[in-house]
PyMOL Python script that loads the backbone (N, CA, C, O; Angstrom):
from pymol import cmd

cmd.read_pdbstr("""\
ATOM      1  N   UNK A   1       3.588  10.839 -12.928  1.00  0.00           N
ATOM      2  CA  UNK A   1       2.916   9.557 -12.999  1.00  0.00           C
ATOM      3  C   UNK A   1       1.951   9.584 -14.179  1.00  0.00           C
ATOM      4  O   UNK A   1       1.259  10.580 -14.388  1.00  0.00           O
ATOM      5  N   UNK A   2       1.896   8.444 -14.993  1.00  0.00           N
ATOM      6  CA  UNK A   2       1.109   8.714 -16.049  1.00  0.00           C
ATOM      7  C   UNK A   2      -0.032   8.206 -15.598  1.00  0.00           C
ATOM      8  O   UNK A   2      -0.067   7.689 -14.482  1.00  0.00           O
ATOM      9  N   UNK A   3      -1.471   8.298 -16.641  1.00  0.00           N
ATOM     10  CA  UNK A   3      -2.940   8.038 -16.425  1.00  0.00           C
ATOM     11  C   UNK A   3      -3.469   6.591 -15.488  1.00  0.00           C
ATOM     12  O   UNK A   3      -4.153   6.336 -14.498  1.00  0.00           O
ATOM     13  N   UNK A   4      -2.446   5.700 -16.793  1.00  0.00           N
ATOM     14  CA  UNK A   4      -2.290   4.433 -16.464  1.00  0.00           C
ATOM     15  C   UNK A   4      -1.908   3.724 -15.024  1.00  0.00           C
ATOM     16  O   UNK A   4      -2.598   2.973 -14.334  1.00  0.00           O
ATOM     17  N   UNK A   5      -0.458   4.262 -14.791  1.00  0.00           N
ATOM     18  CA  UNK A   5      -0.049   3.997 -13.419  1.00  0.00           C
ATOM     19  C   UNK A   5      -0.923   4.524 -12.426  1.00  0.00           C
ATOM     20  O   UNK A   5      -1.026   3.929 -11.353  1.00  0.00           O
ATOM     21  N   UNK A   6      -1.807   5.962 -12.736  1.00  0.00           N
ATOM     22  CA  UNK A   6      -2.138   6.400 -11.436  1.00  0.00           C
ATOM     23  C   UNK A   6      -3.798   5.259 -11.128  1.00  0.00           C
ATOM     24  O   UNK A   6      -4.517   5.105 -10.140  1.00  0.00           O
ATOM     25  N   UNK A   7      -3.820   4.648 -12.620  1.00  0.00           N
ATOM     26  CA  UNK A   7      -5.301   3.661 -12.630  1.00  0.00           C
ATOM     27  C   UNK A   7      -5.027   2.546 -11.457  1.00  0.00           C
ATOM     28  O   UNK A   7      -5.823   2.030 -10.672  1.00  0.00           O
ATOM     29  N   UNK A   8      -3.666   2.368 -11.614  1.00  0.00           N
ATOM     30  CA  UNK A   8      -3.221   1.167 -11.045  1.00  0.00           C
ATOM     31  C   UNK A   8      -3.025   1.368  -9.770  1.00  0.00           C
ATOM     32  O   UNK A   8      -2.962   0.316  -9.132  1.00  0.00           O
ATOM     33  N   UNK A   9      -2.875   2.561  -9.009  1.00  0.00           N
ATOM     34  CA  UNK A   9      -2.311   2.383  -7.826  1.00  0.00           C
ATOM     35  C   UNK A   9      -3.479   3.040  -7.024  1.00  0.00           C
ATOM     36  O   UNK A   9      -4.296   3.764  -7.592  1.00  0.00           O
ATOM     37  N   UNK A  10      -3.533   2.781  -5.761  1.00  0.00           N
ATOM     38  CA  UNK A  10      -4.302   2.921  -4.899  1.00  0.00           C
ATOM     39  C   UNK A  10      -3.569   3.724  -3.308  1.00  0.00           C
ATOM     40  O   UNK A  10      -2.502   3.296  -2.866  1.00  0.00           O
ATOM     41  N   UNK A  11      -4.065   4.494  -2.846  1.00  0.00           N
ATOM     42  CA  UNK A  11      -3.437   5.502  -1.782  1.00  0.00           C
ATOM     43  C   UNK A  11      -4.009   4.218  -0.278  1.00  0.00           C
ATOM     44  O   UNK A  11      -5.096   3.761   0.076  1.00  0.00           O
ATOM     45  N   UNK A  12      -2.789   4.093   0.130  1.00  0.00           N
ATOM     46  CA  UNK A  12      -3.529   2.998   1.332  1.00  0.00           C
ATOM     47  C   UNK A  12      -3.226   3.637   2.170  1.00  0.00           C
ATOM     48  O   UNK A  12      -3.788   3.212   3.179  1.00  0.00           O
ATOM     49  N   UNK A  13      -2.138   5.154   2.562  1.00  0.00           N
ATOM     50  CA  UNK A  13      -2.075   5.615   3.969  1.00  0.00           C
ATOM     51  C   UNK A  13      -2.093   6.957   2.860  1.00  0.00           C
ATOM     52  O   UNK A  13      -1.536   7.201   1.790  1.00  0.00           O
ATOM     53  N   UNK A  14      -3.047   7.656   3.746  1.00  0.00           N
ATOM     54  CA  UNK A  14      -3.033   9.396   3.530  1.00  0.00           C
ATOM     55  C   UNK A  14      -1.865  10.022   4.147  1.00  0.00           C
ATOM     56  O   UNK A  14      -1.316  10.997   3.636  1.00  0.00           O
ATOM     57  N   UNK A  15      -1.459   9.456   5.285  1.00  0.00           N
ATOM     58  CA  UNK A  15      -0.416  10.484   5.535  1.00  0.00           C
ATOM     59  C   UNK A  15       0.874   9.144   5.563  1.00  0.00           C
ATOM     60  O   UNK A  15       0.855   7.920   5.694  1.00  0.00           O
ATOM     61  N   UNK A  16       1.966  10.245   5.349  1.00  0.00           N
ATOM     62  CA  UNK A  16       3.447  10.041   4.577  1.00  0.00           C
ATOM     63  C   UNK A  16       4.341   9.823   5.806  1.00  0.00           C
ATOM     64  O   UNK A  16       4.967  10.755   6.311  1.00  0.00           O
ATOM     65  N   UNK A  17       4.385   8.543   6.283  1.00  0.00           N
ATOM     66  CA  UNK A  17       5.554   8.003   7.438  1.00  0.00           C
ATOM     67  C   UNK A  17       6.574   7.806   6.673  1.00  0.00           C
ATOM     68  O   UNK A  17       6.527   7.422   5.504  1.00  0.00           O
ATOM     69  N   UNK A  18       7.613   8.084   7.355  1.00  0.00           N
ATOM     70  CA  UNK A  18       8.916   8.348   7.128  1.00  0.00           C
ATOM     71  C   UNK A  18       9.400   7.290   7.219  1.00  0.00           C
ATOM     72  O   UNK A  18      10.059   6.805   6.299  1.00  0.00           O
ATOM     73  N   UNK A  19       9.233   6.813   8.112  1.00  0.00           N
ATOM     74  CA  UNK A  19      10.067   4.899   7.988  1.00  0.00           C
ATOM     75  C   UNK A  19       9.051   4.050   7.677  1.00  0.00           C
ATOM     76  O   UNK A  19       8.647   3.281   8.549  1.00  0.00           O
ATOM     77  N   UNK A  20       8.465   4.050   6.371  1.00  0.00           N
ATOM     78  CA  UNK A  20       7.082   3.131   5.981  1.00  0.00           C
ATOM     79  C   UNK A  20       7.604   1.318   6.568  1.00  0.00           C
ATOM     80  O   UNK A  20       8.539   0.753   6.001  1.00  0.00           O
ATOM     81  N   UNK A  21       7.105   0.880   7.318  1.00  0.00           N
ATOM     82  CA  UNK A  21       7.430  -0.756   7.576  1.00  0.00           C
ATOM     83  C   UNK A  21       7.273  -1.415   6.109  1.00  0.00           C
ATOM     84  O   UNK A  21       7.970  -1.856   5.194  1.00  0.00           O
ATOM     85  N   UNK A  22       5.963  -1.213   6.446  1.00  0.00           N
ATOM     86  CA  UNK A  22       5.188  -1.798   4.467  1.00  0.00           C
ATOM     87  C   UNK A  22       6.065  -2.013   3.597  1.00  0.00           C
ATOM     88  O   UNK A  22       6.654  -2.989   3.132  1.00  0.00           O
ATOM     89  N   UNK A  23       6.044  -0.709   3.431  1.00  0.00           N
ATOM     90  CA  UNK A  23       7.216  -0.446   1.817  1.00  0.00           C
ATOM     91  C   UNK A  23       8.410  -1.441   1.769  1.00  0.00           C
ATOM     92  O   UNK A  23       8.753  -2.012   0.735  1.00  0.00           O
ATOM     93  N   UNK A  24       8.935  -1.578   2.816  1.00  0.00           N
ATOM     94  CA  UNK A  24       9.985  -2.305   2.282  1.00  0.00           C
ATOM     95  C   UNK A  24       9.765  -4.066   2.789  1.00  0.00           C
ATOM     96  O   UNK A  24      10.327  -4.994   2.207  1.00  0.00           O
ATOM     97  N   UNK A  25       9.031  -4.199   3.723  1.00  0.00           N
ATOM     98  CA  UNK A  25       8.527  -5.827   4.030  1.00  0.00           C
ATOM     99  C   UNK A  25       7.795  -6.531   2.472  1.00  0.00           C
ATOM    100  O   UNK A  25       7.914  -7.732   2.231  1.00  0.00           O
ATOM    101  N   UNK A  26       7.197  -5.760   1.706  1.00  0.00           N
ATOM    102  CA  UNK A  26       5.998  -6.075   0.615  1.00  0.00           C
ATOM    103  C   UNK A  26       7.341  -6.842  -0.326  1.00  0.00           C
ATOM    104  O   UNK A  26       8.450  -6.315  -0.421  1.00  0.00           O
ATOM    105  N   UNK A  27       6.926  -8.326  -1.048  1.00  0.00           N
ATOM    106  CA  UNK A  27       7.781  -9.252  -1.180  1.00  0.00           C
ATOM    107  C   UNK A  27       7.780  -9.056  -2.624  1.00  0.00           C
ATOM    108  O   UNK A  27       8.783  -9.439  -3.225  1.00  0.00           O
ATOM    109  N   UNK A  28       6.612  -8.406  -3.436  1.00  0.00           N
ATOM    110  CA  UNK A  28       6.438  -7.868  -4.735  1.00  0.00           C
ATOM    111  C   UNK A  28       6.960  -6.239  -4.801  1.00  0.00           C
ATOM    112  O   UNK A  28       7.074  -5.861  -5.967  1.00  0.00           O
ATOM    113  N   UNK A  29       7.188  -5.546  -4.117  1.00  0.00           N
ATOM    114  CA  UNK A  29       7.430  -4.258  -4.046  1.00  0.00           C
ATOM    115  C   UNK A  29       6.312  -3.536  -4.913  1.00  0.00           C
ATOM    116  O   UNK A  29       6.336  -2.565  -5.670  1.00  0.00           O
ATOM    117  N   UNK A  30       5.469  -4.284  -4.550  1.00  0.00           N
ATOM    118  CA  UNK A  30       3.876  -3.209  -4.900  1.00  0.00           C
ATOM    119  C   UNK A  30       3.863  -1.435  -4.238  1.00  0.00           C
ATOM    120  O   UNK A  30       3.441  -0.418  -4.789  1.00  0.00           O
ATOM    121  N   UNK A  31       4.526  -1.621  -2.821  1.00  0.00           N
ATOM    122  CA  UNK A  31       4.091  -0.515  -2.003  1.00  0.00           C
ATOM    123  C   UNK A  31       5.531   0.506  -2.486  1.00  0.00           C
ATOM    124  O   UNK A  31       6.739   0.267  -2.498  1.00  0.00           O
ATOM    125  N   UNK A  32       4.798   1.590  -2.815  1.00  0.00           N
ATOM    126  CA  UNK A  32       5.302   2.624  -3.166  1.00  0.00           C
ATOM    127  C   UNK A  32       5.080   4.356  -2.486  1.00  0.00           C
ATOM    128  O   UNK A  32       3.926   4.656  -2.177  1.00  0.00           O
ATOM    129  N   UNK A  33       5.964   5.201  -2.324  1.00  0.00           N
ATOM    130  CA  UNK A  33       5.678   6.087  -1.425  1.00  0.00           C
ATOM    131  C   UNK A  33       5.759   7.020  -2.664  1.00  0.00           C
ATOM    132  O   UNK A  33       6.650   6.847  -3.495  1.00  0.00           O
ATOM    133  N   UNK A  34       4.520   8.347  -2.842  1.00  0.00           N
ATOM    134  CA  UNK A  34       4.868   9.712  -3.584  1.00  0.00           C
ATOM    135  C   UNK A  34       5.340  10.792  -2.300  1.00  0.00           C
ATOM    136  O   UNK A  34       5.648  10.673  -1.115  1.00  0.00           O
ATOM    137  N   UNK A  35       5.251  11.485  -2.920  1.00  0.00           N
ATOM    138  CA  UNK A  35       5.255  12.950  -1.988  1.00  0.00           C
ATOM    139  C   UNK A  35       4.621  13.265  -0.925  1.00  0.00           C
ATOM    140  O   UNK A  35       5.127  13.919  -0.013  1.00  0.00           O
ATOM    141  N   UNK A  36       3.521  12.859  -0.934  1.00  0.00           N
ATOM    142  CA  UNK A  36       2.233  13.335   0.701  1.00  0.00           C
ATOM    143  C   UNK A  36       1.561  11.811   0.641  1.00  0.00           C
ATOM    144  O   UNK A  36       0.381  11.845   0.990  1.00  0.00           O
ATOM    145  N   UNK A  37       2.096  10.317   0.236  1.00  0.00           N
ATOM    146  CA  UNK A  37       1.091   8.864   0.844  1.00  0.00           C
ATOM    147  C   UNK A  37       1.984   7.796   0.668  1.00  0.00           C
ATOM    148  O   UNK A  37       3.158   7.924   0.321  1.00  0.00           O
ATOM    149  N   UNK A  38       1.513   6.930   0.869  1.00  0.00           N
ATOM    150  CA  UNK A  38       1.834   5.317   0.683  1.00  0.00           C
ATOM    151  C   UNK A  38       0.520   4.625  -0.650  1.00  0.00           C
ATOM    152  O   UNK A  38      -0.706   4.725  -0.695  1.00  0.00           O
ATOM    153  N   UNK A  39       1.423   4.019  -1.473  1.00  0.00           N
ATOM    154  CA  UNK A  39       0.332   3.709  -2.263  1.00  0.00           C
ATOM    155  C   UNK A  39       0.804   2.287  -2.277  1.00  0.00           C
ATOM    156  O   UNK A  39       1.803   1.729  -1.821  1.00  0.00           O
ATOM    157  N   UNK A  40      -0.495   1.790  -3.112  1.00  0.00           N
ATOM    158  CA  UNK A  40       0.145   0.301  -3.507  1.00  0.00           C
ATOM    159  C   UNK A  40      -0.226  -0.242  -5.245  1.00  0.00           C
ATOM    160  O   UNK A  40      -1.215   0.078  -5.905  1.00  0.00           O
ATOM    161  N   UNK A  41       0.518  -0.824  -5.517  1.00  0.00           N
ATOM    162  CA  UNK A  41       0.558  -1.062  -7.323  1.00  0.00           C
ATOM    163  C   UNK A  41      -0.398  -2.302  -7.260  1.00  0.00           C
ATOM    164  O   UNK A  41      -0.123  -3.463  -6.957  1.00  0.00           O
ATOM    165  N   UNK A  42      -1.696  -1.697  -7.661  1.00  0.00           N
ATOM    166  CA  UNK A  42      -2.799  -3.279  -7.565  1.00  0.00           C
ATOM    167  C   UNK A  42      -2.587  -4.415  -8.540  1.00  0.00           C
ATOM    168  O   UNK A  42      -3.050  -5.535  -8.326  1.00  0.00           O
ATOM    169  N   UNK A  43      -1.832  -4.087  -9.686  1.00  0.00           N
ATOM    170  CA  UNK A  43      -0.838  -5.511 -10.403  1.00  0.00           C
ATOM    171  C   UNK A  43       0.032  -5.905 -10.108  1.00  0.00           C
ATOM    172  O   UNK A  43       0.517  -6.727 -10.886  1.00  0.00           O
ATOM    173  N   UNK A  44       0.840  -5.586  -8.761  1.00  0.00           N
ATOM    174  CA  UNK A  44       1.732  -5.995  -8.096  1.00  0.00           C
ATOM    175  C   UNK A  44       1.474  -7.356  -7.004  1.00  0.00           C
ATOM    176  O   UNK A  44       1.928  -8.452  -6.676  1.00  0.00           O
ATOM    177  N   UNK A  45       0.510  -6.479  -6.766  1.00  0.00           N
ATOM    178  CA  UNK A  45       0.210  -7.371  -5.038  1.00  0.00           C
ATOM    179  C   UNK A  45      -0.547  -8.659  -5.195  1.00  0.00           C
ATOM    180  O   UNK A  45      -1.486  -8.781  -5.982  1.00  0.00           O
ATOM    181  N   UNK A  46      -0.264  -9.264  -4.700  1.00  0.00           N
ATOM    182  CA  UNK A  46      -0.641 -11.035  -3.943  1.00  0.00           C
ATOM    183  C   UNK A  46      -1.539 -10.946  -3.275  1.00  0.00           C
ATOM    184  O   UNK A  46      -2.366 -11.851  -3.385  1.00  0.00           O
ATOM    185  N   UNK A  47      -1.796  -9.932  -2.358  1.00  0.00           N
ATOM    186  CA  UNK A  47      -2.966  -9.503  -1.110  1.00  0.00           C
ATOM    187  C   UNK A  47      -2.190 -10.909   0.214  1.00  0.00           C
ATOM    188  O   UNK A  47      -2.780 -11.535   1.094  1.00  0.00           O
ATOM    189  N   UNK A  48      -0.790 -10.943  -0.183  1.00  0.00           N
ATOM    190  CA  UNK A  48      -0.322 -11.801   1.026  1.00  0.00           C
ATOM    191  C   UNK A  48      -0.523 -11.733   2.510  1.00  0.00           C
ATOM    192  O   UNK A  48      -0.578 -12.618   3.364  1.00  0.00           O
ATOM    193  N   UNK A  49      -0.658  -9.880   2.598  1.00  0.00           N
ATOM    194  CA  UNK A  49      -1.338  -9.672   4.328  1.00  0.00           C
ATOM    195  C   UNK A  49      -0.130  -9.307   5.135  1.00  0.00           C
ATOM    196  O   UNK A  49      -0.263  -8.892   6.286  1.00  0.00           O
ATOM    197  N   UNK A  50       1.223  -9.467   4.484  1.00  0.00           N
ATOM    198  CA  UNK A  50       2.340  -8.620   5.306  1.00  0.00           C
ATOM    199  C   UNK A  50       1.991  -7.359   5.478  1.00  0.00           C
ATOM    200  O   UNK A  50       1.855  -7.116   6.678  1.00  0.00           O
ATOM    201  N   UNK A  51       1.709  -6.105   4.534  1.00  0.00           N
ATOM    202  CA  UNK A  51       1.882  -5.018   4.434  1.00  0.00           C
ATOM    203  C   UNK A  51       0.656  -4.613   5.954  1.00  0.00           C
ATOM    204  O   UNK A  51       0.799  -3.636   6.689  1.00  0.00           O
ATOM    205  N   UNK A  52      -0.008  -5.232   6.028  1.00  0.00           N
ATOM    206  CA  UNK A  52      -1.578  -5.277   6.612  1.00  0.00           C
ATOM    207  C   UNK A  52      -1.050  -5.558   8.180  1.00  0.00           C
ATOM    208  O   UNK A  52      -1.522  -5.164   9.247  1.00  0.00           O
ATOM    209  N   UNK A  53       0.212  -6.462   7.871  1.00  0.00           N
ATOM    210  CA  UNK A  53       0.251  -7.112   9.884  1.00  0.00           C
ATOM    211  C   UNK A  53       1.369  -6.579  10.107  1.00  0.00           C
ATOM    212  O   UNK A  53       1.646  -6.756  11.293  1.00  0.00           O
ATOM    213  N   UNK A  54       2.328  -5.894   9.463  1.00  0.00           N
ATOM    214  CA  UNK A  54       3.400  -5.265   9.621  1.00  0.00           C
ATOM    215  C   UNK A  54       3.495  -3.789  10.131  1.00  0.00           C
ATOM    216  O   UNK A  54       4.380  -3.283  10.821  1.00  0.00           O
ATOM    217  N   UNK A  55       2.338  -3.215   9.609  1.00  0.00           N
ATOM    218  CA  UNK A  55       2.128  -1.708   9.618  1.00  0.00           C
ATOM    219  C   UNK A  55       1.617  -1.180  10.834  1.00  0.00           C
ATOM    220  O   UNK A  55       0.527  -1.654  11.151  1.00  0.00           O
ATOM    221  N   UNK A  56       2.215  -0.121  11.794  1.00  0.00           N
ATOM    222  CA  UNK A  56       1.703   0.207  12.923  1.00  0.00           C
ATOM    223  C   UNK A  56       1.235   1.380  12.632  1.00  0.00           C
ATOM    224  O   UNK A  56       1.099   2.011  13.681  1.00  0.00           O
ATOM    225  N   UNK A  57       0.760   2.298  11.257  1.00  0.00           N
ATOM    226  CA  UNK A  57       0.114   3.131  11.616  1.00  0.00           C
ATOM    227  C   UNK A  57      -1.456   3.182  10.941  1.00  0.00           C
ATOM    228  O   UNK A  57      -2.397   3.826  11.406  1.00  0.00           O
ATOM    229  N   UNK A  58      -1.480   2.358   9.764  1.00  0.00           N
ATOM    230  CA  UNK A  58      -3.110   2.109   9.579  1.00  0.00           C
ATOM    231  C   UNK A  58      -3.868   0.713   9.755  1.00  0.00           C
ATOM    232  O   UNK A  58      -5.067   0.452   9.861  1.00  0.00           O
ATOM    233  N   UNK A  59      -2.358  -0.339   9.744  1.00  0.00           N
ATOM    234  CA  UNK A  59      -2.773  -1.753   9.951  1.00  0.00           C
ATOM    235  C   UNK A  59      -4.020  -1.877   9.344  1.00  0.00           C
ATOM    236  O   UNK A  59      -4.472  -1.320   8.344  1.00  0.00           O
ATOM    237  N   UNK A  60      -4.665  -2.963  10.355  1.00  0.00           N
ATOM    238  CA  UNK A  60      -5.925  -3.745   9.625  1.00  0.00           C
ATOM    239  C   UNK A  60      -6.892  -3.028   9.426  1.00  0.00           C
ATOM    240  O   UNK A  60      -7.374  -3.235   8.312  1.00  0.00           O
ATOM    241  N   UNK A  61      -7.654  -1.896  10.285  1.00  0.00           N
ATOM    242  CA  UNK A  61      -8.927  -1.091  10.331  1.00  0.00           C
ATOM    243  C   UNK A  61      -8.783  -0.088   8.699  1.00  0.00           C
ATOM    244  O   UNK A  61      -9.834   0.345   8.227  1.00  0.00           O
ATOM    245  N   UNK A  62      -7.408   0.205   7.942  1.00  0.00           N
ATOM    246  CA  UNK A  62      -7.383   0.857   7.045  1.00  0.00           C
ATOM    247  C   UNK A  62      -7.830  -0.260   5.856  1.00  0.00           C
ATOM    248  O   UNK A  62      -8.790  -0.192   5.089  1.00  0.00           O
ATOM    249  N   UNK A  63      -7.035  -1.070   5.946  1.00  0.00           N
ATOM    250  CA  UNK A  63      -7.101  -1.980   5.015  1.00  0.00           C
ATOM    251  C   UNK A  63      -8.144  -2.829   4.687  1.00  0.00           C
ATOM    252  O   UNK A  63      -8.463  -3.259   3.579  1.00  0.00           O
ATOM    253  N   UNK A  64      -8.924  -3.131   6.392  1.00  0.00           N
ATOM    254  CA  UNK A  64     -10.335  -3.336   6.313  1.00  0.00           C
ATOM    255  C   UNK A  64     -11.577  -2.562   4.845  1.00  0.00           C
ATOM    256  O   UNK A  64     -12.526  -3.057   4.237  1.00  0.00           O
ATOM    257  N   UNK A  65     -11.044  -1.474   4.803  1.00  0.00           N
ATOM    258  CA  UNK A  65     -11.930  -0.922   4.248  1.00  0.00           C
ATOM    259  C   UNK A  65     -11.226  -0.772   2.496  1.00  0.00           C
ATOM    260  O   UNK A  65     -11.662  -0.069   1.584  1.00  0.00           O
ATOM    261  N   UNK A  66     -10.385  -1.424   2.487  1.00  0.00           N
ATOM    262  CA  UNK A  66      -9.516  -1.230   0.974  1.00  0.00           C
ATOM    263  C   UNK A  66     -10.215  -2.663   0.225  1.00  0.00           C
ATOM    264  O   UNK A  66     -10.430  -3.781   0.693  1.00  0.00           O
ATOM    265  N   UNK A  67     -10.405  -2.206  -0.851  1.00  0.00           N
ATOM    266  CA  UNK A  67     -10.032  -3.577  -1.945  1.00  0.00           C
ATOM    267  C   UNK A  67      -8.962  -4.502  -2.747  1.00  0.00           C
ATOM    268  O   UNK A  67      -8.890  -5.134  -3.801  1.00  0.00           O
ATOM    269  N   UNK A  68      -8.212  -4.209  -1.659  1.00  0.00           N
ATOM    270  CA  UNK A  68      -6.924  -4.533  -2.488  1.00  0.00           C
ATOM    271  C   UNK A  68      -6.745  -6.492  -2.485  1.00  0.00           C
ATOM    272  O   UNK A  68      -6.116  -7.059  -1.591  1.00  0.00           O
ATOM    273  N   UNK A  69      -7.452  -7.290  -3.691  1.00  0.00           N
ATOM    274  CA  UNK A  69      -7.773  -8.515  -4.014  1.00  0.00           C
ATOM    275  C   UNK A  69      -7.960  -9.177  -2.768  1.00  0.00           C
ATOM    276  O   UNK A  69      -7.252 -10.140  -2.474  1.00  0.00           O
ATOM    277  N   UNK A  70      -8.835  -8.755  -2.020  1.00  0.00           N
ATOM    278  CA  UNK A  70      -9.437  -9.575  -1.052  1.00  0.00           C
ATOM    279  C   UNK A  70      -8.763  -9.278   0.485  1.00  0.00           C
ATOM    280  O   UNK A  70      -9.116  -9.988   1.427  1.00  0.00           O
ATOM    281  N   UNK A  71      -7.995  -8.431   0.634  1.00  0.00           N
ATOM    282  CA  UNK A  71      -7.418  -8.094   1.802  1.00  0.00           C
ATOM    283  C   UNK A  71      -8.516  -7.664   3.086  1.00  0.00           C
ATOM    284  O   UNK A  71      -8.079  -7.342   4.190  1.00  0.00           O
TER     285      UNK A  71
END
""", "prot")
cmd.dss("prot")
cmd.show_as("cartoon", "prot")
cmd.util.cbc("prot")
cmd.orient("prot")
């Protein structure tokens, strides 16, 4: 990952679910998985609130605390 991309993306789950809901509901495909998280591409996202009501393992209380454009 270069400097740039890693400026851009943001870690929204520390740990690495195997069937991410997110990842594939997100209508921009902002949400992206590395090796050990779930991230999300902050020039991607809308802050539409799927990734947020879809997700059963950090849902809202994670995201509560994220900046991701007003989420």
């Amino acid at each position: 990952m270069s400097t740039r991309e890693a400026a851009t993306n943001k870690t929204i789950c520390p740990h690495f679910c195997r069937d991410c809901f997110a990842l594939r509901a997100c209508p921009m495909h902002a949400i992206s998985a590395n090796s050990d998280s779930i991230e999300v591409n902050l020039n991607l996202c809308i802050a539409c609130g799927i990734c947020k009501t879809i997700c059963v393992a950090w849902g809202y209380k994670a995201l509560e605390k994220c900046r991701l454009k007003g989420l």
